[in-house]
C-alpha positions as CSV (number, residue, x, y, z in Angstrom):
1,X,0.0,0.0,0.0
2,X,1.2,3.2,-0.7
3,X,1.7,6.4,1.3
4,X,-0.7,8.3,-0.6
5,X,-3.2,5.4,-0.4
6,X,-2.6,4.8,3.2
7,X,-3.8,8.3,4.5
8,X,-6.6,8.1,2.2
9,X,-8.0,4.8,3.6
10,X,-7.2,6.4,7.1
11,X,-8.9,9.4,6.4
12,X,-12.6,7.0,5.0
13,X,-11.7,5.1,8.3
14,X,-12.2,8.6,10.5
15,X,-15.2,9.7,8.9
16,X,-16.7,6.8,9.3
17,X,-15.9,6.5,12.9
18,X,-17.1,9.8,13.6
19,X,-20.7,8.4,15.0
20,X,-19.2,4.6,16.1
21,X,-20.5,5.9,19.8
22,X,-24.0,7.7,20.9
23,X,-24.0,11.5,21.2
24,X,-26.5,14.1,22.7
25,X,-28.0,16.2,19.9
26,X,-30.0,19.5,21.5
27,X,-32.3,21.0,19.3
28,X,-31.5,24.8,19.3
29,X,-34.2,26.1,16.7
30,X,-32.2,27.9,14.7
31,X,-33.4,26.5,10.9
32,X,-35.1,28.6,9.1
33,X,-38.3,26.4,9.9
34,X,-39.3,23.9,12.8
35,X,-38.5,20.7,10.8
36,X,-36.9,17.7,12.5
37,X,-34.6,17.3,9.2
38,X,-33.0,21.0,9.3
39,X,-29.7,20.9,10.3
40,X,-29.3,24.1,12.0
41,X,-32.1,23.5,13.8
42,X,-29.7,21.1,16.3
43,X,-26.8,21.9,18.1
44,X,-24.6,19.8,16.0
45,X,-25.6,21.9,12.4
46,X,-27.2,18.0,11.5
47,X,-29.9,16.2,12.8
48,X,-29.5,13.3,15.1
49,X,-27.6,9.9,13.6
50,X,-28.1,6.2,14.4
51,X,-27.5,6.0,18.4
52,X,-27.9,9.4,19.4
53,X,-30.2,10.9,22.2
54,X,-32.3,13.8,20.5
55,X,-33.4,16.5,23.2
56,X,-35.9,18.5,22.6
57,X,-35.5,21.1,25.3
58,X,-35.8,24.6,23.9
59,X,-39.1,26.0,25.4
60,X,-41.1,27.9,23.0
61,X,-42.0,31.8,24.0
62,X,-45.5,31.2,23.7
63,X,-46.1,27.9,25.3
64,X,-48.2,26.5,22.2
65,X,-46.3,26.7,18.9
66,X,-44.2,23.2,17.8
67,X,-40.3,23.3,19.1
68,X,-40.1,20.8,16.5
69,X,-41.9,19.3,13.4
70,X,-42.0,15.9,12.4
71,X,-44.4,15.1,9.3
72,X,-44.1,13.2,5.9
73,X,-41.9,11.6,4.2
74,X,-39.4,11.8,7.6
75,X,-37.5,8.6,8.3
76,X,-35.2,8.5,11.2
77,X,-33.4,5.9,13.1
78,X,-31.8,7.6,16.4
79,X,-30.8,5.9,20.3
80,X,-33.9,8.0,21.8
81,X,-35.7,11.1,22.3
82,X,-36.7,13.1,25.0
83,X,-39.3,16.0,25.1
84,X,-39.1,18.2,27.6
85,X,-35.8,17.8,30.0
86,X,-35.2,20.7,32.4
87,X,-37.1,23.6,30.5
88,X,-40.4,24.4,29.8
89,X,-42.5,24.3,27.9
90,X,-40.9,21.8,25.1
91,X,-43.3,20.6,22.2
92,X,-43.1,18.0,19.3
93,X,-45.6,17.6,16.9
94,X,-45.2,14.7,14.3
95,X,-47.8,14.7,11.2
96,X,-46.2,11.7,9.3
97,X,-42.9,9.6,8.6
98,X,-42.0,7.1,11.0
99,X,-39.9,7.4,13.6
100,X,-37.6,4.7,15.7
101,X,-35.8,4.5,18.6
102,X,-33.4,1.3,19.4
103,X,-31.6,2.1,23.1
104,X,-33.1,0.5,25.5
105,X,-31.8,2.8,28.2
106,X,-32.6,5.8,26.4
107,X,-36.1,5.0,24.5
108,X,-38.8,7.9,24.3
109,X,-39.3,10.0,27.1
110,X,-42.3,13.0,27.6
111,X,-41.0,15.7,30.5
112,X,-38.0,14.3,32.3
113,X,-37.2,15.7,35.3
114,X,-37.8,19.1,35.9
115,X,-39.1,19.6,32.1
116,X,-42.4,19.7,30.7
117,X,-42.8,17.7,27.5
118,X,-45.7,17.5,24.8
119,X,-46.1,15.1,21.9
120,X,-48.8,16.2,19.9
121,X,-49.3,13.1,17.0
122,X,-51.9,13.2,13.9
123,X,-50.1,10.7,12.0
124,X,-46.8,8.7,11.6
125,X,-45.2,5.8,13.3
126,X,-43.3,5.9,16.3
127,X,-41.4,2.7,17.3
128,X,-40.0,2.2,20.5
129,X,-37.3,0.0,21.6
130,X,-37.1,0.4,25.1
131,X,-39.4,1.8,27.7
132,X,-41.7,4.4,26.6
133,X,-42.3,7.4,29.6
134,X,-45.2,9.7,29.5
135,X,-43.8,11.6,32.5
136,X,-40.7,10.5,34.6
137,X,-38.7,11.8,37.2
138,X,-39.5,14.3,40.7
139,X,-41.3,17.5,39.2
140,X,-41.1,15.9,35.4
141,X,-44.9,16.5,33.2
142,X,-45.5,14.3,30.3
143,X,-48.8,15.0,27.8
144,X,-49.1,12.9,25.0
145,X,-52.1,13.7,22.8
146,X,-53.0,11.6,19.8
147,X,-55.3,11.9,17.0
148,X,-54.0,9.7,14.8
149,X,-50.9,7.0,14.2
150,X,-49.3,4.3,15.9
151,X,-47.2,3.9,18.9
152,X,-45.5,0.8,19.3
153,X,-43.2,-0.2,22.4
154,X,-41.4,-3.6,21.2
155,X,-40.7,-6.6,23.2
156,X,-41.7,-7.0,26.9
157,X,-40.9,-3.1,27.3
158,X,-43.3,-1.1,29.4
159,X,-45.7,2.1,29.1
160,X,-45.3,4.2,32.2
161,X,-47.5,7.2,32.7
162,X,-46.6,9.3,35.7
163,X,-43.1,7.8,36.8
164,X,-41.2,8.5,39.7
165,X,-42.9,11.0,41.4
166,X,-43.9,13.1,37.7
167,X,-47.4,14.0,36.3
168,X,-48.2,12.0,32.5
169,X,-51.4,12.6,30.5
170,X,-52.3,10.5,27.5
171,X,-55.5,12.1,25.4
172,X,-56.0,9.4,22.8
173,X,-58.7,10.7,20.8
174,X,-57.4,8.5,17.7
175,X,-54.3,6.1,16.4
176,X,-53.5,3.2,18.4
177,X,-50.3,3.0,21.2
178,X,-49.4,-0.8,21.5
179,X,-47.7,-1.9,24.6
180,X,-46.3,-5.1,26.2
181,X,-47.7,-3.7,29.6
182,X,-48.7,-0.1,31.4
183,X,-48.0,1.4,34.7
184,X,-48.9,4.5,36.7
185,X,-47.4,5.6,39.5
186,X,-50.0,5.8,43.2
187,X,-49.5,9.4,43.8
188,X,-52.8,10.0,41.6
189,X,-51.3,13.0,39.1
190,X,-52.0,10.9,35.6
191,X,-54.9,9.7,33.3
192,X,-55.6,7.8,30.2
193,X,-58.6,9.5,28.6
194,X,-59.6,7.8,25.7
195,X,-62.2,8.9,23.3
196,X,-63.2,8.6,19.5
197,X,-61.1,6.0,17.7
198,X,-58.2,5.7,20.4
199,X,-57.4,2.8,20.7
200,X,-54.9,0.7,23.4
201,X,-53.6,-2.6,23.1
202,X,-52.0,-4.5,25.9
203,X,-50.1,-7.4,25.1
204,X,-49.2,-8.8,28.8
205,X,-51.4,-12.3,28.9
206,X,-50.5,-13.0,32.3
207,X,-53.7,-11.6,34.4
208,X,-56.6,-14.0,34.1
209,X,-59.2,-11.4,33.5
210,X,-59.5,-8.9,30.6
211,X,-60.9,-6.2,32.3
212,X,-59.0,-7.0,35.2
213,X,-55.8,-6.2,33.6
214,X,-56.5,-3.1,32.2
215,X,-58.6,-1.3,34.0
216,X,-57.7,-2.2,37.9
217,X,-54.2,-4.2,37.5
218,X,-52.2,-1.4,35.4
219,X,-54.4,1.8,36.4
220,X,-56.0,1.5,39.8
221,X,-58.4,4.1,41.3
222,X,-59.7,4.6,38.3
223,X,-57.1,6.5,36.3
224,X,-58.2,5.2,32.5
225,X,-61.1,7.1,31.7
226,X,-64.0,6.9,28.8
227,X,-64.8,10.4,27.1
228,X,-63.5,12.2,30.1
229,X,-65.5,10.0,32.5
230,X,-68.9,9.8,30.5
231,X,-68.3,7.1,28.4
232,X,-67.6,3.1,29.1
233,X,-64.7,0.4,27.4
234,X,-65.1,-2.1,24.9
235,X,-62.4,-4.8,25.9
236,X,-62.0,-7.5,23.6
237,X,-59.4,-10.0,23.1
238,X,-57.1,-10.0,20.0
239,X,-56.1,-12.8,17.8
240,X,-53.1,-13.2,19.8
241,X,-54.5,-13.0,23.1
242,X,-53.7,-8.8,23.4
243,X,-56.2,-6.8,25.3
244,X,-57.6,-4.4,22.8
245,X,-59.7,-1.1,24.6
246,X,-61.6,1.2,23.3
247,X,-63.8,4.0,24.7
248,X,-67.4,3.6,24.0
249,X,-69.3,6.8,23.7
250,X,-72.1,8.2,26.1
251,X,-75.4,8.7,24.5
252,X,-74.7,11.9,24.3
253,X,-71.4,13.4,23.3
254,X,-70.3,16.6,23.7
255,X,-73.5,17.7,25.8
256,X,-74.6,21.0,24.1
257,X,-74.2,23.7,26.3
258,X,-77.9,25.6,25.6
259,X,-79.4,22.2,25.9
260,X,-81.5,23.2,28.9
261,X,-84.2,20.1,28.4
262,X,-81.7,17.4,29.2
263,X,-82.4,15.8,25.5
264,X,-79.0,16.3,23.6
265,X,-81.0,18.7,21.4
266,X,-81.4,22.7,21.4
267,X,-84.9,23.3,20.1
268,X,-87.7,25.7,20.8
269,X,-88.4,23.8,24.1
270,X,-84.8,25.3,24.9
271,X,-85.9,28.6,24.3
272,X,-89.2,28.3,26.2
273,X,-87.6,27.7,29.6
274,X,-85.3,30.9,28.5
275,X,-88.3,33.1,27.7
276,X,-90.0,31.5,30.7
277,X,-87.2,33.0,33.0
278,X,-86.3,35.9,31.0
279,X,-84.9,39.2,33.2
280,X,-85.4,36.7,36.0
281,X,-82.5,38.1,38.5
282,X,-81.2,36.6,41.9
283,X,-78.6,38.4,42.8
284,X,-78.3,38.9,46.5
285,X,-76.7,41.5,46.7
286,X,-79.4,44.0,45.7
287,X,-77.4,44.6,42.4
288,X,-79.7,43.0,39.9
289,X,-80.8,46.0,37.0
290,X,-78.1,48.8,38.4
């Protein structure tokens, strides 16, 4: 081999070794958009690689805007991500693409610690090798709200909502988040709230009963909920003995607010108990007509 050819191998050899070992990547915001694939938009000028931990922990002025955009078309392959580590608030909102994590140490974490994280998902995949924490961590807040896509947490890896002493909220108002098993922490600060076409699936056969399993085993007191606490579960079992829930409507859903009758409908009988009270005044105070 000659000199020449030597350094040039070497050289192949160096670049290639750059990302041999896992790296933080801290998303700065500094692309001229909020896309997940815009390089300036992480500290490194590139987004994350195979391996690496992206942390998305650059609170946004407003509290409601995306820190970061993940939609269409987006395929990535990174250690883990966390939302939400020691600032607030941090959000993520993924439209598309699929998305996959493969440390099991690092996985996909919503507010860690002393951050406050939000996934906001319409569509998309999200795989998850490795635990999966809506929450974790003293003074940590996790929200996950879903409209759409799948969530999947491979293997026997776990679900936790509200972890360590943290606060997690999952809305699941559509998609589907596929588990092995799910845990809550006993201190009371998280919910499951499903609703629409939200759908969870459990994949733990070891409790005897269904309902048993989902409902009381994984979430005592109470803590999945139907349409905010209106509605009931349909728990089935899946062709591989999964638990599959799904939140049931009330017969009426959303309650109109001028439906003064009690009949889910605003109609003329509405209006009459308003006309039949109208300038009515109860005030207390002596204040009514000043």
């Amino acid at each position: 081999m000659t000199k020449k050819l030597f350094y040039i191998s070497f050289l192949i050899l160096a670049v290639c070794s750059l990302h041999s070992y896992a790296v933080n990547y801290y998303w700065v915001g500094l692309g001229s958009d909020n896309l997940w694939t815009t390089g300036p938009n992480w500290d490194a000028d590139q987004p994350p690689y195979t391996g690496d931990l992206a942390v998305i922990d650059k609170p946004d002025a407003a509290g409601t805007d995306p820190n970061c955009t993940y939609a269409a078309g987006m395929t990535e392959t990174i250690g883990g991500c966390w939302v939400g580590f020691s600032q607030r608030p941090c959000y993520m909102d993924m439209s598309g693409g699929s998305l996959t994590t493969t440390d099991g140490g690092l996985g996909l974490r919503l507010g860690v610690d002393n951050g406050t994280g939000t996934l906001r998902m319409s569509g998309g995949d999200i795989t998850v090798n490795g635990d999966m924490a809506v929450g974790q961590g003293a003074n940590g807040e996790g929200t996950l709200e879903m409209t759409g896509g799948t969530i999947t947490v491979t293997g026997s890896s776990w679900l936790y909502v509200g972890y360590s002493g943290s606060k997690g909220k999952i809305d699941l108002k559509g998609g589907t988040i596929r588990s092995f098993s799910m845990a809550m922490d006993d201190n009371g600060s998280q919910n499951v709230n499903l609703s629409d076409d939200g759908q969870l699936i459990i994949r733990d056969p070891r409790p005897s009963e269904i309902e048993y399993q989902v409902i009381s085993f994984y979430a005592p007191r109470g803590w999945i909920t139907s349409y905010d606490g209106n509605g009931t579960f349909d728990i089935a079992v899946g062709p591989n003995q999964e638990t599959i829930v799904t939140a049931v409507p009330p017969v009426c859903w959303p309650i109109p607010k001028a439906d003064l009758t009690g009949d889910c409908k605003v109609n003329f009988e509405d209006m009459a108990v308003v006309a039949s009270e109208w300038l009515t005044c109860n005030l207390t105070d002596g204040s009514c007509w000043q």
